[in-house]
Every structure is written in C-alpha cells, then in structure tokens.
C-alpha positions in Angstrom: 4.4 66.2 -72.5 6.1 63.0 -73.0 8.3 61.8 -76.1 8.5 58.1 -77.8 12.1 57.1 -78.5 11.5 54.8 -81.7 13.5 52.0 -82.5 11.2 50.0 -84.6 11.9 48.7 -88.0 8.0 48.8 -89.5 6.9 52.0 -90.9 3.4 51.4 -89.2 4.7 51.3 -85.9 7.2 54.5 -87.0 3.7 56.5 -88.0 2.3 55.9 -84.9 4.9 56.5 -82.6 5.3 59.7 -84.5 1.7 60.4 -84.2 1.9 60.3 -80.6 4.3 62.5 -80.2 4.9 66.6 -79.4 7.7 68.9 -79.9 8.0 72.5 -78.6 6.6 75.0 -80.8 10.0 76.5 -82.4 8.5 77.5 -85.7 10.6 79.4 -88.0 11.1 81.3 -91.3 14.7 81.4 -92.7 16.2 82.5 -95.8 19.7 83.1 -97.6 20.7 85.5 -100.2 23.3 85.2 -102.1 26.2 87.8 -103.3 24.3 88.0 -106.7 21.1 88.8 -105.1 22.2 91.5 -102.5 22.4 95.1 -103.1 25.8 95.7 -101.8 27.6 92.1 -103.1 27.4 90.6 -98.8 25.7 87.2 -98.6 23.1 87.5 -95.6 21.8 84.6 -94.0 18.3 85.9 -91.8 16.3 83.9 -89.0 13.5 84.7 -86.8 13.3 82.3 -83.8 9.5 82.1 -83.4 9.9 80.1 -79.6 7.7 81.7 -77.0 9.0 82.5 -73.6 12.2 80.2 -73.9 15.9 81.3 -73.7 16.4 84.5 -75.2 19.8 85.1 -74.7 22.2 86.7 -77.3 25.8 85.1 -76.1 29.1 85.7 -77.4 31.5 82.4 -77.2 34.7 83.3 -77.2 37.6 82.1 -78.8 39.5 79.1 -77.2 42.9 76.7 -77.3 42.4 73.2 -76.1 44.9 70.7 -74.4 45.8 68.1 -76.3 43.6 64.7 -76.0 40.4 67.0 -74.8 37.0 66.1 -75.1 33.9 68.3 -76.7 31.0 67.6 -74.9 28.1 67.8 -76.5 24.9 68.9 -74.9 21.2 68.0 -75.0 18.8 71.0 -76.5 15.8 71.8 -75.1 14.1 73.2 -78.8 14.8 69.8 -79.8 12.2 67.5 -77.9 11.6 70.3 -74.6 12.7 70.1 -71.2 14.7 67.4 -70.2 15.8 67.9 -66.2 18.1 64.5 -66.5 20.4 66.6 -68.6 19.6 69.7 -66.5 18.2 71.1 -70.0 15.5 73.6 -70.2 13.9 76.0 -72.7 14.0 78.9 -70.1 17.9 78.0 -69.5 19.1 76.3 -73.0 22.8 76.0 -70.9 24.5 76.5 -67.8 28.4 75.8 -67.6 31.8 77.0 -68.9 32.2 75.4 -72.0 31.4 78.7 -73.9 33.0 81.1 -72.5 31.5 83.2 -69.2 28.3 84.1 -69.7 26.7 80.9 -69.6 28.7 80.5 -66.1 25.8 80.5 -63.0 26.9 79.4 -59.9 23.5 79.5 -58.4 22.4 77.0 -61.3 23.0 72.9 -61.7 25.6 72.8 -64.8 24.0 71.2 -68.1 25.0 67.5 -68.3 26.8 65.6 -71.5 24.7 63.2 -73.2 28.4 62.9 -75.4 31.6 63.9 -76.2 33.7 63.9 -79.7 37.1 64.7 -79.8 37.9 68.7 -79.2 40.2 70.8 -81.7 43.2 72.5 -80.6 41.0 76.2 -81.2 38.0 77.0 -81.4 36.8 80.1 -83.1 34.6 82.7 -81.2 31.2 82.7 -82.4 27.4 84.5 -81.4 25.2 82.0 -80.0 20.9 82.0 -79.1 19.5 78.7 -79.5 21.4 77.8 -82.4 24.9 79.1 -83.5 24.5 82.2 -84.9 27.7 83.3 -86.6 31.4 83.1 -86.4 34.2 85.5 -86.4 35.1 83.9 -89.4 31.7 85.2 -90.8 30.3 81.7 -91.4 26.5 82.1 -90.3 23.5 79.9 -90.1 20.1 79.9 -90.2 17.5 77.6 -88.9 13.9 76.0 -88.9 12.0 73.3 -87.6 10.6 70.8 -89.8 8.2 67.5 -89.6 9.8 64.0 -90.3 8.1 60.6 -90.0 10.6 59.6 -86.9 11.2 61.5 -84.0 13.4 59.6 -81.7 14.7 61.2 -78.4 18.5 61.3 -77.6 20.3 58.7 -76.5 23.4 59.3 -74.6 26.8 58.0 -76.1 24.6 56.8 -79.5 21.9 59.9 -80.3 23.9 62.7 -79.3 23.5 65.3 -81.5 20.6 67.8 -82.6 21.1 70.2 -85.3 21.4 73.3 -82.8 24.5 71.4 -81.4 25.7 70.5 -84.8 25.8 74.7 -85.6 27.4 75.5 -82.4 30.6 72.7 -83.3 30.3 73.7 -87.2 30.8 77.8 -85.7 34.0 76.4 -83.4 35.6 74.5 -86.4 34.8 76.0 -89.9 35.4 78.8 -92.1 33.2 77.9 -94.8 29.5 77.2 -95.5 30.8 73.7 -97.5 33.4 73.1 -94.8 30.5 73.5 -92.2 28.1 71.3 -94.9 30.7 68.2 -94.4 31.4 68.4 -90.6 27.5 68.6 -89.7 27.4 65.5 -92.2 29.9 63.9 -90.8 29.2 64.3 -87.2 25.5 62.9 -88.3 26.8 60.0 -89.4 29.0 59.6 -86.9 27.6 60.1 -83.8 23.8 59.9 -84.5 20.8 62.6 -84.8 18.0 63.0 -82.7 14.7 65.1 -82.7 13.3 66.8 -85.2 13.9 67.1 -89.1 16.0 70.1 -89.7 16.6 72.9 -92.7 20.0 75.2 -91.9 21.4 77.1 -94.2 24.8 78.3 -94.1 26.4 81.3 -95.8 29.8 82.4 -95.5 31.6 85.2 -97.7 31.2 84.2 -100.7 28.3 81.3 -100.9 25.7 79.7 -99.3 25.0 76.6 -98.9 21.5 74.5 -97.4 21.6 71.6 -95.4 18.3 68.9 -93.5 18.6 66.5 -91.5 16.3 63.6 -90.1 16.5 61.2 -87.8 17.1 57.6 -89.5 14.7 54.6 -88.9 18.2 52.3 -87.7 18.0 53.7 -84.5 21.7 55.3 -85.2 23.6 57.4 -87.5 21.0 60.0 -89.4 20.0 61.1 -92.8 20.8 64.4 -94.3 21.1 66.1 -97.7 22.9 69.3 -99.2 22.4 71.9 -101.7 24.4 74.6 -102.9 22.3 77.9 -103.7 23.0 79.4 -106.8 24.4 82.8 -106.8 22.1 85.5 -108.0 19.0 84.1 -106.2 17.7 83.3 -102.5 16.4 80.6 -100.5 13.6 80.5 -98.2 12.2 78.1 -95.4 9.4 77.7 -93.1 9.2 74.9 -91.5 9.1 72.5 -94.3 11.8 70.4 -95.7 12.9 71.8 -99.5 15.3 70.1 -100.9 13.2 67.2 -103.4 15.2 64.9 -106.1 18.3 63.6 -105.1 20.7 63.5 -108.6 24.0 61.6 -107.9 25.2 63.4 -110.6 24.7 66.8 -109.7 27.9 68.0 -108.1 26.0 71.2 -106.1 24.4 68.3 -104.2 25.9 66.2 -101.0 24.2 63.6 -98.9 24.5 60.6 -96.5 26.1 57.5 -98.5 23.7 55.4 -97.1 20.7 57.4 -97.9 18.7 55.0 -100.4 19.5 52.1 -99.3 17.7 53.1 -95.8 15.1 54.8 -97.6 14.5 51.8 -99.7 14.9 49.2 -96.6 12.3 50.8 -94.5 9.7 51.2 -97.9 10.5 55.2 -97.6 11.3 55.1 -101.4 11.8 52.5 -104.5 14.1 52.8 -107.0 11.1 52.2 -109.7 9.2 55.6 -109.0 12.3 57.3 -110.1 14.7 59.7 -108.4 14.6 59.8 -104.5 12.5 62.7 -103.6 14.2 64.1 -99.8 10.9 65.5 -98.5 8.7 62.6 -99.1 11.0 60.6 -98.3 11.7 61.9 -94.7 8.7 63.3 -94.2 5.3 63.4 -94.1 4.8 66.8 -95.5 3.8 70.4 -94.1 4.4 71.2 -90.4 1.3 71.8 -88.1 -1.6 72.4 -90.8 -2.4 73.4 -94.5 -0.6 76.0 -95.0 1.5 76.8 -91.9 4.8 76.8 -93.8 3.8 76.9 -97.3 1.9 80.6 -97.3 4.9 81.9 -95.7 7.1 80.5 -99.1 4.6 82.2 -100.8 4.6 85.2 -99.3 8.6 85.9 -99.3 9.2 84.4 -102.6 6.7 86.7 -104.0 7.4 90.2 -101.9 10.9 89.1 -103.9 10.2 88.4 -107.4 6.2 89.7 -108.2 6.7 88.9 -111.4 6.8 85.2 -111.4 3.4 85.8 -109.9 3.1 82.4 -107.8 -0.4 81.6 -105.9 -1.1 80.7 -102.6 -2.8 78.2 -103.8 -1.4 74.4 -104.2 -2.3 71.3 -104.2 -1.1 70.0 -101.2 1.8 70.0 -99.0 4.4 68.3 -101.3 3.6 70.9 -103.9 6.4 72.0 -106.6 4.8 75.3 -107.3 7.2 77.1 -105.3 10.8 76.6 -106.6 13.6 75.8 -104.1 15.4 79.5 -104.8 14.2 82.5 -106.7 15.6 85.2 -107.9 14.8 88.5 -107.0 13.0 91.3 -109.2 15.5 93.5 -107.6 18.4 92.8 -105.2 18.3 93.1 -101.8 19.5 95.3 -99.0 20.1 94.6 -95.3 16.8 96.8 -94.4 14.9 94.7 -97.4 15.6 91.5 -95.2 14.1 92.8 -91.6 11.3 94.5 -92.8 10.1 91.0 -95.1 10.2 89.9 -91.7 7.8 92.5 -90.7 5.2 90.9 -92.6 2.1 89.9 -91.5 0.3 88.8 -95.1 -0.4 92.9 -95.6 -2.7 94.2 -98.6 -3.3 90.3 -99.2 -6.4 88.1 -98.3 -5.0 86.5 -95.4 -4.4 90.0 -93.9 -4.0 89.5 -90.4 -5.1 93.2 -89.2 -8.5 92.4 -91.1 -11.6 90.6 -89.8 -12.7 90.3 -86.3 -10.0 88.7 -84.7 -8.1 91.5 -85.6 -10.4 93.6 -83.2 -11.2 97.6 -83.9 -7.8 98.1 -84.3 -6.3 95.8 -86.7 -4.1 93.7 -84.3 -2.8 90.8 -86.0 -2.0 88.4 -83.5 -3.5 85.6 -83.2 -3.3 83.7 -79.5 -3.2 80.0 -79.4 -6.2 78.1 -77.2 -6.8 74.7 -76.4 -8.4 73.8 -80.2 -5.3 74.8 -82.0 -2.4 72.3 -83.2 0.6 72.9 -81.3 3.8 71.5 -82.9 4.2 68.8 -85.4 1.1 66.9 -85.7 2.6 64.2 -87.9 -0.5 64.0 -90.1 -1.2 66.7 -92.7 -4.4 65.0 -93.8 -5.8 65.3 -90.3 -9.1 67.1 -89.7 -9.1 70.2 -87.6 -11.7 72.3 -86.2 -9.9 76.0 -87.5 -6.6 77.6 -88.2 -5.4 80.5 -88.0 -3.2 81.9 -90.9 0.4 81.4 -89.8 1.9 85.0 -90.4 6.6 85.4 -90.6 5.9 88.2 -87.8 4.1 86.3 -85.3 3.6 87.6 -82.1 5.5 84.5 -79.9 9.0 85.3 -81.9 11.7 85.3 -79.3 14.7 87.0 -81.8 15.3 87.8 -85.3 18.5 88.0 -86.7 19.9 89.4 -90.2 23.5 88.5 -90.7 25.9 89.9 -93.2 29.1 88.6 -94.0 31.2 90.9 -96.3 34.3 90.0 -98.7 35.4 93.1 -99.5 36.7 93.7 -95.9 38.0 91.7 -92.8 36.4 88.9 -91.0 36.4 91.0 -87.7 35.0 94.2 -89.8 33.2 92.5 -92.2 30.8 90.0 -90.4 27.4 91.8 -88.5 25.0 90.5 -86.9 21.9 92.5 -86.8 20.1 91.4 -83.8 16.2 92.2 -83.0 15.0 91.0 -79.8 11.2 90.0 -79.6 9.0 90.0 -83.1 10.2 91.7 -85.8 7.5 93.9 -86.6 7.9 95.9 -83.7 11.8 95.4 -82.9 14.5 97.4 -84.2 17.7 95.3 -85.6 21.4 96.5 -83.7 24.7 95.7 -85.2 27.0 93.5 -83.6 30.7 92.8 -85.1 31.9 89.3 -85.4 35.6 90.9 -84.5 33.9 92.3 -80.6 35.3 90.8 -77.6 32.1 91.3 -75.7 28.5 92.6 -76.1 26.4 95.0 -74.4 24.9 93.4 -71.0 21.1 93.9 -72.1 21.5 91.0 -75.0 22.6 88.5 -72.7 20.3 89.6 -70.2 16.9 87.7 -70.0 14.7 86.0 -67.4 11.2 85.5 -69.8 9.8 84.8 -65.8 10.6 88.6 -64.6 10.6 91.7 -65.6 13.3 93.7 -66.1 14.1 96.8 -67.5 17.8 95.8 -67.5 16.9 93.3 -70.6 16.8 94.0 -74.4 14.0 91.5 -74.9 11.8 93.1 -72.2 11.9 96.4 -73.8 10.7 95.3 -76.7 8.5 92.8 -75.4 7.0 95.6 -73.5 6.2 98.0 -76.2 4.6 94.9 -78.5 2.5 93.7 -76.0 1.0 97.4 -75.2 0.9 98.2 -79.0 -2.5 95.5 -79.3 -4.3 97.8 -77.1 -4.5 100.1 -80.1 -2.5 98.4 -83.0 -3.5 100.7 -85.7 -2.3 104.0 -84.1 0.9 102.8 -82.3 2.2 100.8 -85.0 2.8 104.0 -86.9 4.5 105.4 -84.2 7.2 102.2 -84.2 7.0 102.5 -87.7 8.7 105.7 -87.2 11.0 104.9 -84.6 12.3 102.2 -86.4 13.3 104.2 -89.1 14.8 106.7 -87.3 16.8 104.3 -85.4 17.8 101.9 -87.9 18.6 104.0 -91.0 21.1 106.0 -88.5 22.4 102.8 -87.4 22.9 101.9 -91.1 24.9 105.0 -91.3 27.2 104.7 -88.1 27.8 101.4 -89.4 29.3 102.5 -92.3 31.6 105.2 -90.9 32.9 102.6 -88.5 34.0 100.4 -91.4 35.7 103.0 -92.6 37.4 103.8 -89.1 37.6 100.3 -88.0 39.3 99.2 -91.6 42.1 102.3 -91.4 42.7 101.0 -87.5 42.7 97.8 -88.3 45.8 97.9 -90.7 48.0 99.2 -87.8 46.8 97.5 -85.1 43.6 94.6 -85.0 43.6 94.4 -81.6 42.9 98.3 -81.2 40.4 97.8 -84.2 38.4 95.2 -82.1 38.3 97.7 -79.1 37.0 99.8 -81.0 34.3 97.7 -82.4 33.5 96.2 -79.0 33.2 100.3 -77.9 31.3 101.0 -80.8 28.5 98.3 -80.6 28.2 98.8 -76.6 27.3 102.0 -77.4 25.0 101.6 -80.0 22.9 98.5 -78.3 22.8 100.4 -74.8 21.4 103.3 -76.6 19.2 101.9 -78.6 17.5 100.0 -75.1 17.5 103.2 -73.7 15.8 104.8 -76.7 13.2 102.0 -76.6 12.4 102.5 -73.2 11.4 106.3 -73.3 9.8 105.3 -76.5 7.6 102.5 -74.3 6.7 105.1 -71.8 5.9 107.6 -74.4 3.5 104.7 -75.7 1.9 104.3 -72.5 1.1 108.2 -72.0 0.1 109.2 -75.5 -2.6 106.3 -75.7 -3.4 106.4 -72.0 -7.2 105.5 -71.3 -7.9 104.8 -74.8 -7.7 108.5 -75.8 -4.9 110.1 -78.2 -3.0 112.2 -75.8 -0.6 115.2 -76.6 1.0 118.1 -74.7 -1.4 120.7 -75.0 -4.0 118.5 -76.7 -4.9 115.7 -74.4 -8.1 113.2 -74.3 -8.7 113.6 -77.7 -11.8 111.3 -78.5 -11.1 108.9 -81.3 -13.4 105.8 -80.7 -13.6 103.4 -82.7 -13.1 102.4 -86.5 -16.8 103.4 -88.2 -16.9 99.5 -89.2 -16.9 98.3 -86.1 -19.9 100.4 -84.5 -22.0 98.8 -86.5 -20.8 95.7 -85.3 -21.2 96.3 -81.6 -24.3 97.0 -79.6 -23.2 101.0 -80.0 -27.1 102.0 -81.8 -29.2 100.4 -79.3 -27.8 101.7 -76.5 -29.6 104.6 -74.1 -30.3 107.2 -76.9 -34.1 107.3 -75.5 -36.2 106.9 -72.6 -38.1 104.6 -74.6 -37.5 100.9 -75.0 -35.6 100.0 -77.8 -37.3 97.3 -80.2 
C-alpha cells in the first residue's frame, strides 16, 4: 500500500493525490454524553475501535517527573497512514520503548523511532492508553474516529509530526480539562504540524465535554482544526464523518485555527460570498468509504436516543443537515445504555443485518470484506461501486470498545472508570478499570492478534464471537445472558467499592489505590476466566450442529423453516424415482 505526501498548492492536483491514496481501515463510532443527559449526573465519553487484527493492547502509562530541559518525543502511528518500518511503527506493535511506562518495554523488539520531539513537562499524569489515549487519572477522556479530508499528507519528520492519536496521548500527560486539552491539541497543530487523516475526538472531563477535528492543511505545514463545546443536557455522536459545519466568530462555545479562512479561501476550499465557512465541506469531501457508511450509524444512535424526533435514514447526500450535531435524549442515559447502543447491529430496522441471505440460516450479521468492497477512504463519495454492505456500530472487525465515566461527585482516582470490552461489543462484556490503579490485570495488556492465547482478554472474546456465527441465532442468547449476569454484578461491586474505596481514601489515598488496583485485578481476571468456561460451554452445547444438554444431547434443530425452501432440501432422495 503506498501513501502520497502532498505538497501541492492546486486543488486538482490535491484531489488526485488524495484519490490515489489508502489508509487503514480504523472505522469508528464515538459519542459523548453530557452530565445533563446521563442518568447518574457522570459525563461518559464511549469509543469502539473498529481496527481488525492491529494492536489490541489496553496499557496503563504511569505517572512521571521529568529533568529539566527534557525532550517529548513524539512517535509515528501506524492507524494513521499503516505500517511504517523506518519509524519501526506497525499496526500489530503501535509502540515499543520506555517512554510510557513498562509495558510497552520489549527487549526482543527494535524501539519505535522519533519522527519529533516538543519540549517535555516537569510531570506527566498517568493515563490508559490503546491506540489513542484513553483516559487520565485526572478523568479527562477521549474519544475517537476516522474521517475523510481532501489532503492526506504523510509525516514528515521535524515538520509533520503529529497525528491525532499522539496529540491524545500528550493532551492525557498534560491536562485536566476537556477545554485545556481542546487548546494544547490546537496548539500543538499549529505548532508542530498534522499529518494523516482528518480527525473527530471528543473530550469529556468531569463536568463537560468538549469536540474537537482536525485536517491536514494544503501549506504543507501547520494544520487546520475546529472546536465545539457540547451543550449540557444532550450527546454527540460520530462515525467517521466530520460534524462540526458553520464556523461563527461570534460564538464563544466555538474555537479554531486563526488561520483557518484565509487557507480555506487561498486554496478555493471556501469564499467569503457563499456565507459562513462550512468545516466539513470545507475539509472534506464528504462521507467516509460509501453512501451511508457513517451517516446510518448517526441515524441509528441519534434515534435509539431520542425516537421522538423521528429522523430518517434517508438524506440527500453526504453533507446532509438532517441529523443535528447533538441531540438530546428521550430519556437519560446509564453506563449499560451506552455498551449495549454499541451492540447494535441496525435490529427490528430494514437494514437488519441478521435478515436476508447473507445473514445465512442463522441470522449472523457479519458481513466479511472481499476484493469488490471499498476499503478505507475512497476520497470520492460520488464514485460508482459495484455493492455495499450496510455498515453496522457492532461490526465484526472491532478490536475494543470502551465506555468511560468520569464522576464529580467523588475523587479523580475513585471517580474516573474505564469500562473496557475487548473484541466487538455485541458479544464482549465491559470490566471496570479505576483511573486511581497502579497497574492492570495481565490479560488486557496481553495480545499477539498472530497467536493464540488463552492468556489474553481479546482472545477469549475473540474466540467465543468467532464460534457464535456457526449458529448466531441460538448462541447469541446465551451471551446475551452472560453478559447480563456479568455486567449488572459488576455494576454492583462497583458501587460498593466506591463506597469502600471513598471511606479509605480519606485516611489514606495510597491504601485507597491498592485497593482499587486489588479490586479491578480481580474482577478482569475473573471475568477472562468466566469467559473462557463460557467459550467451552459454547463449543459443547452446539457441538455438530445439534443443541446439546446433560441428559438431553443431539437434539435435532435444523434449520430455520425459511431457509428449507431456499435450499435444495425437497428434491433431495425422498424417492426411488427421478425427481422432475
């Protein structure tokens, strides 16, 4: 796969550099609520990291004090542009080195190389990291996904340093807040350049949440990038598709790049006559892939969330305003609400991915790409393609989903969680993970996507979706199940330890953090361990394509009535007659 740098100054040659180009296929669906619009007053910030068989590593960074004079360097990432071996950058291996903290320490493994540096801070905060920062022990958090931009140069070391994956792992080190992350990332832009692909993040912290993009810029240096603040009471969604639109210099819940018109209006990106600049058609050339890749997943969570606005999924085309840039709920939102929307799979609706053929006897709704289908940004909305299939939140390539919560009402170390799912989120279960830990339990930081292992979180659940689409419509019930027996206990453990954690804590943080650390070992390694038996459970019940119980084994189910008549079933040997 190769990649254009572009340094051109004409907008035809931009088009069809961009044309020519590919990026790995990290897809995702984000979204923010606010304090408002969640049940218990936290703001969450959720992301699901749809990126294949890449690095799926859940890392805690910890803390750190720096000499005087020291240097940040800042790395190259792979779910930018894809492997890059001159910066010892892969998407099996996002980073090998000590920079952040042991884990990522491999002696058998070349160290990542700097394609930068900016100055370092005296400390650094400790923070969760997968491939993008994840959240802080300050509870700032972030959320992520890819989007299409006319331009997408690759780095260049010393002057294109920075991607936005980067950008969340300094903004985690160095800020408290979402708006204090908003203006570092902005700054560090502009600063020191932006690379790759065009970039939604939104940031949350205890008491807001904030949404910032990013694009490369046409000079060749610096970058462009814009920032809303989400009104409380309502949430924001993403999916691959830039969402801020007009730019009001008058607005004061809106930040962006100084120089953003006047390099929108020098490269014929925008004129002042047509009115306010409008971000995504400025940047961008509109939705990511094909028709309706991003847009049907708006649809989809902004109308699970508020049924009465009753939106279609319908538009006109991919710079469509039908679907406002945040909603406000019918009702407010739990923790649970937020991982099982990412669950969804277009259910009970017409694009119902466990309907139709491809779904198979029994109703499995993923969809495997082939050589026909558009992988990536194609650049070109308007291009003709042969088929698509429906892009579903729960696709079957996620590598992670996360739910994070950040809470006011109680201590940063207490009050920030990660809830952590490897694998797709339909058949995952979420496990709490303090901000205030000093370490995490092994399986999360333990994955090879080349081998096998029963010592990883992400195999176990990788495991157990992969065997559920040899009978999709029996054993999703039975994760169905499990999932709610595991995670509605969780839920509950979670909020004794609060309660524990927040009496310990007043005497003594440090003992409070051992016991979180203690608490969330314990629940992750049990929950893998759970999954596991689970997975073999799986395996025997539906073993040979029967329904298998103790004491009621082979029982003959078949196949779904519909699809009899479908197969060759009634012609074959009934009679020794031939069959007309």
């Amino acid at each position: 796969m190769k990649f254009r740098h572009v340094i051109t100054i004409t907008v035809a040659a931009i088009l069809a550099g961009t044309l020519a180009c590919g990026t790995p296929l990290l897809a995702c669906t984000t979204l923010l609520v606010t304090k408002g619009a969640s049940e218990d007053g936290s703001v969450i910030v959720a992301h699901s990291d749809d990126s294949e068989l890449f690095d799926q590593r859940l890392v805690y960074v910890p803390a750190a004090d720096h000499e005087p004079g020291a240097l940040r360097p800042v790395y190259y990432d792979a779910c930018a542009l894809g492997d890059r071996p001159e910066y010892h950058s892969y998407e099996l291996l996002r980073y090998v080195g000590t920079h952040r903290g042991p884990t990522y320490v491999d002696p058998d493994q070349p160290q990542s190389i700097p394609i930068g540096y900016i100055p370092q801070v005296p400390h650094t905060y400790a923070y969760y990291d997968a491939s993008y920062g994840v959240m802080n022990e300050h509870q700032l958090m972030f959320g992520e996904c890819t989007d299409g931009t006319k331009i997408q140069p690759d780095p260049v070391p010393g002057k294109l340093i920075f991607y936005s994956a980067e950008l969340s792992r300094v903004a985690a080190e160095r800020c408290k807040t979402a708006r204090e992350a908003v203006l570092l990332i902005g700054e560090l832009i502009e600063k020191y350049g932006y690379y790759g692909t065009g970039e939604t993040l939104p940031i949350g912290d205890k008491e807001e949440g904030w949404v910032i993009e990013m694009a490369p810029s046409p000079e060749g240096r610096g970058g462009l990038w814009v920032a809303r603040k989400i009104p409380d009471g309502e949430v924001f969604v993403a999916a691959n598709e830039l969402r801020i639109r007009e730019i009001d210099p008058d607005d004061p819940n809106l930040l962006y790049c100084k120089n953003l018109h006047e390099i929108a209006k020098k490269y014929g990106w925008w004129k002042p006559e047509e009115g306010k600049l409008d971000w995504l058609k400025t940047v961008s050339l509109g939705e990511y892939n094909h028709p309706y890749y991003s847009l049907r997943r708006v649809w989809r969570l902004q109308d699970r969330m508020a049924p009465s606005m009753k939106l279609s999924p319908w538009v006109e085309d991919g710079y469509t305003k039908a679907y406002p840039f945040t909603i406000k709920p019918d009702k407010k939102l739990s923790v649970r609400d937020v991982m099982n929307l990412y669950r969804d799979y277009y259910q009970g609706t017409e694009f119902d991915l466990s309907k139709g053929l491809m779904a198979g006897p029994f109703g499995c709704p993923y969809r495997y790409p082939g050589p026909m289908d558009a992988s990536g940004d194609t650049g070109d909305p308007t291009a003709r393609k042969k088929g698509a299939w429906e892009r579903p939140i729960s696709i079957f390539r996620c590598g992670f989903t996360y739910v994070c919560q950040a809470r006011s009402w109680l201590p940063d170390p207490i009050g920030g969680v990660v809830w952590f799912g490897p694998d797709e989120a339909m058949s995952t279960c979420f496990v709490p993970f303090y901000v205030g830990v000093t370490r995490i339990a092994a399986p999360y930081y333990t994955c090879d996507t080349t081998k096998f292992s029963q010592k990883s979180a992400w195999w176990a659940f990788n495991f157990v979706a992969n065997w559920a689409a040899l009978k999709y419509s029996y054993m999703i019930e039975d994760i169905r199940e499990k999932q709610d027996e595991i995670e509605i206990a969780e839920i509950e453990s979670l909020k004794k330890m609060d309660e524990q954690a927040l009496i310990l804590y007043k005497a003594s943080p440090a003992h409070a953090r051992k016991l979180l650390t203690e608490f969330c070992e314990n629940q992750a390694n049990t929950v893998v361990d759970e999954w596991w038996k689970f997975a073999w459970m799986l395996v025997a019940r539906y073993d040979d394509g029967y329904v298998n119980e103790p004491g009621k084994m082979a029982q003959e189910v078949g196949y779904p009535d519909a699809w009899y008549e479908k197969s060759n079933y009634k012609s074959g040997p009934v009679t020794y007659q031939k069959q007309k």
